[in-house]
Structure formats: structure tokens, C-alpha cells
Phi, psi and omega in degrees: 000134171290167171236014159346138124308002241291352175304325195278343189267349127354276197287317157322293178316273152291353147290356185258285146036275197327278199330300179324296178320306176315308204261343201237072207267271208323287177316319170317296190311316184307308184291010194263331176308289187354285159311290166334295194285005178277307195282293167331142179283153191218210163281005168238150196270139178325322166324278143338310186270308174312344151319299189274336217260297191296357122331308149305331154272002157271000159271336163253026138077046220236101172309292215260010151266331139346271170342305199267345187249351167293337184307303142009276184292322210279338181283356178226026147063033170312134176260157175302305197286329167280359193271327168289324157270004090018292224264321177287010172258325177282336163288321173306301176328293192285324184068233189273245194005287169254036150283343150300331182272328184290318191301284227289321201280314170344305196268349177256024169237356158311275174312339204232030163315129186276143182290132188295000000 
């Protein structure tokens, strides 16, 4: 079971960030476009893509890309059942390695769940 923090590890993340953001504005900006223009619906929906993104970050085994995309979905109102079949296509993919990772997103999607 994880024992991730990921609100905190967010939040870690981008203070570590900063500095980065500052001396490095351009490269910062670009990848923030980057993101942006991914996500925005398409023939596929924010929704969808923030899917594939957290999938992705569990087969390269990425805490703090969990994080950030479980956050994602619950603000475009992902349900439990699509975040578990997501995950079982990244354990078909993935094997064991990300089926340890399918627990950790399982459990920052528990834990960061928004207050009602």
C-alpha cells in the first residue's frame, strides 16, 4: 500500500519548481502550452486524455505524475470505475511493476478525493 502523500508531494514538486520556472521562463512556458494544447477536447475529451496521461504515468512509474493527474480527473469528474478500468489495461500492459502503481494511483485517487 502506498504511503504517498501526493497532495504534498504536489505541492513539494512544484516548490522545487520555482527556482526552475524563473531561471528557465521560456522552456517552463512552453511545456505549460504543451500541456495545455494536449488536454484540451478534441476527438478525444479532457477527460480521456487525462486517462491516458495517468496510465501513463503508472507504467513509467512516476509518483508525482499520479499525482497530478489524479487531481486532474477528479476536477473533470472521473468516476472510480473509469479510474479502475484505466488501471487494468495498464496491468495488462504493464505486469506486476504496474500493478504496484495501479494500488498507489488507487489510493491518491482515496485519499485526494475532494471535500464534499
Amino acid at each position: 500500500m502506498s504511503t504517498f502523500d501526493h497532495s504534498g508531494l504536489i505541492a513539494d514538486i512544484n516548490q522545487s519548481l520555482a527556482p526552475f520556472r524563473k531561471s528557465q521562463p521560456d522552456a517552463m512556458a512552453g511545456f505549460g502550452q504543451l500541456a495545455k494544447a494536449s488536454i484540451t477536447d478534441g476527438a478525444l475529451s479532457a477527460k480521456q486524455k487525462e486517462l491516458i496521461a495517468l496510465a501513463i504515468g503508472v507504467t513509467q512509474r512516476c509518483s508525482g505524475c499520479i499525482g497530478f493527474h489524479v487531481k486532474a480527473l477528479h476536477r473533470l469528474q472521473a468516476t472510480r470505475a473509469e479510474i479502475e478500468e484505466m488501471l487494468s489495461v495498464c496491468v495488462y500492459m504493464g505486469g506486476g511493476p504496474a500493478l504496484m502503481y495501479a494500488a498507489e494511483a488507487m489510493t491518491a485517487w482515496e485519499k485526494m478525493q475532494p471535500k464534499a
